[in-house]
One Martini backbone bead per residue (centre of mass of N, CA, C, O) as a GRO file, in nm:
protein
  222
    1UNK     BB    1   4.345  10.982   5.942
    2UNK     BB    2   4.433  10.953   6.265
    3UNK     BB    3   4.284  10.870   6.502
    4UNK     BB    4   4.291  11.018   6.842
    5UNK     BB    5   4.395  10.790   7.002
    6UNK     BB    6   4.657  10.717   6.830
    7UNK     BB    7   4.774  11.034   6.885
    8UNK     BB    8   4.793  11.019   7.198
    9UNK     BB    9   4.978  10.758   7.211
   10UNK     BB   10   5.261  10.902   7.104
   11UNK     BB   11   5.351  11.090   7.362
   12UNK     BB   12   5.364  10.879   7.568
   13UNK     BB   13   5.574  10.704   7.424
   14UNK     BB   14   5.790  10.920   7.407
   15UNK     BB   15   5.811  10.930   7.710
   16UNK     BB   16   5.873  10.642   7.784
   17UNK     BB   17   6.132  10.656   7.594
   18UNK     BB   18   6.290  10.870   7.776
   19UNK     BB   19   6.282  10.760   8.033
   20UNK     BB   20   6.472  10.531   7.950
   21UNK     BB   21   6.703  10.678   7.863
   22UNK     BB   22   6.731  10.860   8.147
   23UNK     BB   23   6.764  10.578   8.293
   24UNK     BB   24   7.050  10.449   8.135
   25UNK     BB   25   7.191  10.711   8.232
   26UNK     BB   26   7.206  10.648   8.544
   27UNK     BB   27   7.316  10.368   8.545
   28UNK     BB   28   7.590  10.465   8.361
   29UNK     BB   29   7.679  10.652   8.581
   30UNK     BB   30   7.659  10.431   8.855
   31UNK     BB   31   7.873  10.275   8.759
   32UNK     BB   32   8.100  10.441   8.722
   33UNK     BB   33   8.159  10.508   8.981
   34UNK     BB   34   8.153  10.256   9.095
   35UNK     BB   35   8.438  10.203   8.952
   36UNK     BB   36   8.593  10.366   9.014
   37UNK     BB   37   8.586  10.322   9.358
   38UNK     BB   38   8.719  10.079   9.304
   39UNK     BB   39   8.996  10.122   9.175
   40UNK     BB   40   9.133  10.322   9.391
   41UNK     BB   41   9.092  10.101   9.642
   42UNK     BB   42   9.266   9.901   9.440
   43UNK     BB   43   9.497  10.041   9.446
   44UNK     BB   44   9.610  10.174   9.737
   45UNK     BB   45   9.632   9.889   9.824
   46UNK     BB   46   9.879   9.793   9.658
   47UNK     BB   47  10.025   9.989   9.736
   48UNK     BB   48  10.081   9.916  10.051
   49UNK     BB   49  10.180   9.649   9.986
   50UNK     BB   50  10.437   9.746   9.844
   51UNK     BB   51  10.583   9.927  10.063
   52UNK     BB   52  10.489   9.843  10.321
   53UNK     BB   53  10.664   9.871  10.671
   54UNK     BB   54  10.755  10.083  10.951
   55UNK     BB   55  11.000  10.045  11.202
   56UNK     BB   56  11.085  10.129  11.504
   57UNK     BB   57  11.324  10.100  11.661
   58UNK     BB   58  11.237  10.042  12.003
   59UNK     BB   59  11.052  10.225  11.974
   60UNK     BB   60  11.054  10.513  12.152
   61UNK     BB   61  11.360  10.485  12.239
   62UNK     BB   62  11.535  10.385  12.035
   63UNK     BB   63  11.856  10.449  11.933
   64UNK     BB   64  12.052  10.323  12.169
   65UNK     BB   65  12.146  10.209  12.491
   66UNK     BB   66  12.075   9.982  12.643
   67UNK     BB   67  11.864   9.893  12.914
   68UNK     BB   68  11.682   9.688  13.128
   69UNK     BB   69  11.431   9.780  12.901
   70UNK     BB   70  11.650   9.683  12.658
   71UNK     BB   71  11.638   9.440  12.346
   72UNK     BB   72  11.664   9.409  12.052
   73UNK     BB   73  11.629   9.072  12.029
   74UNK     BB   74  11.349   9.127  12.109
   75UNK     BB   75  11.252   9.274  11.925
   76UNK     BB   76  11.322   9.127  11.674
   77UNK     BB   77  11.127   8.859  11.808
   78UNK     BB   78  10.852   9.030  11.754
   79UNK     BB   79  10.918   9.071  11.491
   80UNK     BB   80  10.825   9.087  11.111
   81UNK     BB   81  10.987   9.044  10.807
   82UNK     BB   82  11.019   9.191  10.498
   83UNK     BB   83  10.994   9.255  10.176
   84UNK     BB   84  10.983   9.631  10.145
   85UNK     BB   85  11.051   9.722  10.434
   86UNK     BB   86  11.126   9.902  10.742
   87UNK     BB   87  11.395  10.084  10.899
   88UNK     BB   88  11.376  10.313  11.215
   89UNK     BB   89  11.607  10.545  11.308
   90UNK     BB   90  11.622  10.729  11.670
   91UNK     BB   91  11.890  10.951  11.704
   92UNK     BB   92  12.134  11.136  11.842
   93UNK     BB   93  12.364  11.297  11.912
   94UNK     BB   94  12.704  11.097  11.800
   95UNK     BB   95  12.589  10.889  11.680
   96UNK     BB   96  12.465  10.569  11.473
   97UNK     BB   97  12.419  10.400  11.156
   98UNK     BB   98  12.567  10.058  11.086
   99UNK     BB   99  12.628   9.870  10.813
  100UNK     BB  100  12.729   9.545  10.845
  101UNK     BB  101  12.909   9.231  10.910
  102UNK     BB  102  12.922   8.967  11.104
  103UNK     BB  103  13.196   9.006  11.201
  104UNK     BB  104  13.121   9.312  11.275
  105UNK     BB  105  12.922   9.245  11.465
  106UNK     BB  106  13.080   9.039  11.669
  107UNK     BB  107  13.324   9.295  11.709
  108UNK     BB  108  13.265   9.599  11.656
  109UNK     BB  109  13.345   9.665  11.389
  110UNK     BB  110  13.378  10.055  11.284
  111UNK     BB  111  13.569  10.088  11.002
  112UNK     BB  112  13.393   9.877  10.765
  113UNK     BB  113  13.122   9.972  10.631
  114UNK     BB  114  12.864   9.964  10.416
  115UNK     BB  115  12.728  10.179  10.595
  116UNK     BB  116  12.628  10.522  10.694
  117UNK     BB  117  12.481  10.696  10.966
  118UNK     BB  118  12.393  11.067  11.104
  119UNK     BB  119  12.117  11.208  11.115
  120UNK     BB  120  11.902  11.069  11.337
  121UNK     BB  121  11.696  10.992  11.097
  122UNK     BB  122  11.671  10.651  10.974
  123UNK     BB  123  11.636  10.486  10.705
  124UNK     BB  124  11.605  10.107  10.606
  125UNK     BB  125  11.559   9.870  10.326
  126UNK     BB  126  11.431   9.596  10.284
  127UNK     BB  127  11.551   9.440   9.961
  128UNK     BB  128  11.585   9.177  10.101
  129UNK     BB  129  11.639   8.825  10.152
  130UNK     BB  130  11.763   8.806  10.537
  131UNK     BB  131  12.019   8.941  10.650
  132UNK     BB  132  12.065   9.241  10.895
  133UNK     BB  133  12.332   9.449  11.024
  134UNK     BB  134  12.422   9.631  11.336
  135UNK     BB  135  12.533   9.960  11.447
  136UNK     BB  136  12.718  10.144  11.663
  137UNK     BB  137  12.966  10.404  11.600
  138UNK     BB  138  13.012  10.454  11.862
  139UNK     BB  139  13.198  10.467  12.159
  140UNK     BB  140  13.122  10.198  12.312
  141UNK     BB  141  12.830  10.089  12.239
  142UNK     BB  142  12.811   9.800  12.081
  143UNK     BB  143  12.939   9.652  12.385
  144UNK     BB  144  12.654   9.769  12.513
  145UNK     BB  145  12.440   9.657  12.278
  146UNK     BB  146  12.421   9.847  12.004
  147UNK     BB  147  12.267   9.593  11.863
  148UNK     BB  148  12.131   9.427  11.520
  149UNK     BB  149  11.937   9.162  11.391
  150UNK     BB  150  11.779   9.076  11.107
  151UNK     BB  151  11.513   8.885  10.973
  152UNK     BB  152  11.431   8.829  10.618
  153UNK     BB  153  11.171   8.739  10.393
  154UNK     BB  154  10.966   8.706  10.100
  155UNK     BB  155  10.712   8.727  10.234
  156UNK     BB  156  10.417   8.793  10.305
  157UNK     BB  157  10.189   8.769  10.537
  158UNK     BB  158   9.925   8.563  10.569
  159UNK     BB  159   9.841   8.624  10.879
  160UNK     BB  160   9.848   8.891  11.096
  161UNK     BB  161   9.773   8.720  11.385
  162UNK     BB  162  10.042   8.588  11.365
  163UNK     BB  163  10.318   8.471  11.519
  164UNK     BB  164  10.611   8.592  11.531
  165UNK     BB  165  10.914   8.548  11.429
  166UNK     BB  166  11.220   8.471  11.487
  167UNK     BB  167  11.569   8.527  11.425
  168UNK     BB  168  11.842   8.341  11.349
  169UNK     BB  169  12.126   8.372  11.341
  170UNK     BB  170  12.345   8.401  11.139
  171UNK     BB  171  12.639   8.323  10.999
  172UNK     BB  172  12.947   8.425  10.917
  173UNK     BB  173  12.903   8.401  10.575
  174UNK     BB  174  12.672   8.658  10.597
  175UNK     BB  175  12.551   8.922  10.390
  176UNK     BB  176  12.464   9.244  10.438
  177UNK     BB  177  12.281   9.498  10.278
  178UNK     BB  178  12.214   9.762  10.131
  179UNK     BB  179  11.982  10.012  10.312
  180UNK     BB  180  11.885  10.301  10.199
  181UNK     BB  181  11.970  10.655  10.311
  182UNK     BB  182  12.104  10.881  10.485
  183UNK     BB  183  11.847  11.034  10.415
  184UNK     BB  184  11.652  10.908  10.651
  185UNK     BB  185  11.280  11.023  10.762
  186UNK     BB  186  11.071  10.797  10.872
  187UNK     BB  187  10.895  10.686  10.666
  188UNK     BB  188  10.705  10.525  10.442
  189UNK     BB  189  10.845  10.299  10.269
  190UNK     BB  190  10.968  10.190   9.933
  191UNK     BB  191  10.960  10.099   9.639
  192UNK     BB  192  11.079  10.214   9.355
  193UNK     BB  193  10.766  10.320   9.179
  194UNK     BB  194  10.516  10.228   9.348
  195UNK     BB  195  10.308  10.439   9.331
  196UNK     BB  196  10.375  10.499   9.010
  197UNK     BB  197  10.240  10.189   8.938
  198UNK     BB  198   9.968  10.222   9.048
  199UNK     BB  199   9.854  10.495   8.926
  200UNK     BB  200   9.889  10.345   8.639
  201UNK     BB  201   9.682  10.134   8.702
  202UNK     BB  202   9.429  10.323   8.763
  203UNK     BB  203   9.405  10.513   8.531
  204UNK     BB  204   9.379  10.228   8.304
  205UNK     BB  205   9.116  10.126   8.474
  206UNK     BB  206   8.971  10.422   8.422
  207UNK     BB  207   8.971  10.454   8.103
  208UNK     BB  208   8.828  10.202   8.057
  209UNK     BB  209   8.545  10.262   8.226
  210UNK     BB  210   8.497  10.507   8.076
  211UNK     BB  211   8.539  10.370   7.767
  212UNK     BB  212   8.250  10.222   7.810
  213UNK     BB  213   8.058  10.413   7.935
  214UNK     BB  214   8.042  10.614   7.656
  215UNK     BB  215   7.944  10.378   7.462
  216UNK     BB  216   7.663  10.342   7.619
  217UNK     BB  217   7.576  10.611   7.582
  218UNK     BB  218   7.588  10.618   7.267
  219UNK     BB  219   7.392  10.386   7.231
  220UNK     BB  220   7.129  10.542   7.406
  221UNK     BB  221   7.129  10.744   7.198
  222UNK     BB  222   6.927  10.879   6.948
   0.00000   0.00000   0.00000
């Protein structure tokens, strides 16, 4: 028969090891927590960056005949573009945004646009690297001013502080790409399927993080 102090060490030892274990168990606990709440904040970055930014052309004033203090080439050197950014065009009834190439920009010609749009809130997504024109398809609006051409970059800026650099004239041989759908929203837009490719790598990131720490959890259990 074992001594009575070895007995009575034995129910300590095994609280002291259960204690352990639900120690073990809280810890791995709060790393899983810890690893989803970085997975899903660095998804949602990557979705954003992906994305890209959407520019309200000529800010509150919208797309319109210019005024003395509306001047389409100051803002467009004023912002910087690259692939994935949107343009969003606010404006009223009987205008419109047509997407031209540079000879119908230089000449006001809106009989053979690249695109047409007329719905009054209208997306175009700069989906390549280079110039995109534009013009306004009302009678004698264009001629007044009413036209705008971006310069798009390829890289993001790489520093968000840095001054814009305006864009310079395209040549008359630059060719702009038709982007956005007759149907935009002026919403935040991007490259289709970023979202649900950023939400794709969360969930891989989350079930991978997850059954590591289900195996750690199994390996603590007595």
């Amino acid at each position: 028969m074992a001594p009575p102090a070895t007995m009575a060490t034995r129910p300590r030892k095994q609280k002291q090891k259960q204690k352990q274990r639900e120690g073990g168990l809280l810890a791995a606990l709060s790393t899983f927590v810890v690893l989803l709440v970085l997975v899903f904040l660095h998804a949602g970055g990557v979705a954003a960056a992906v994305q890209g930014l959407a520019f309200h052309v000529s800010g509150p004033r919208g797309w319109r005949v210019p005024d003395a203090n509306t001047s389409y080439g100051w803002w467009a050197m004023n912002n910087r573009f690259h692939v994935g950014d949107s343009l969003y065009f606010k404006y009223g009834g009987g205008d419109s945004v047509l997407v031209v190439d540079r000879e119908a920009f230089d000449g006001c010609n809106a009989t053979e646009p690249l695109a047409s749009f007329t719905d009054g809130a209208t997306t175009v997504r700069l989906d390549r690297p280079g110039f995109f024109c534009f013009i306004s398809g009302a009678p004698g609006h264009c001629e007044e001013g009413q036209k705008l051409v971006v310069r798009v970059m390829v890289h993001p800026p790489e520093d968000a502080a840095s001054p814009a650099r305006g864009p310079a004239l395209p040549p008359a041989t630059s060719q702009p790409g038709h982007g956005g759908s007759g149907s935009g929203s002026g919403a935040r837009s991007g490259p289709p399927g970023a979202s649900s490719g950023a939400a794709a790598v969360a969930a891989g990131a989350a079930l991978a993080a997850a059954t590591a720490v289900l195996v750690g959890l199994a390996l603590l259990l007595p």
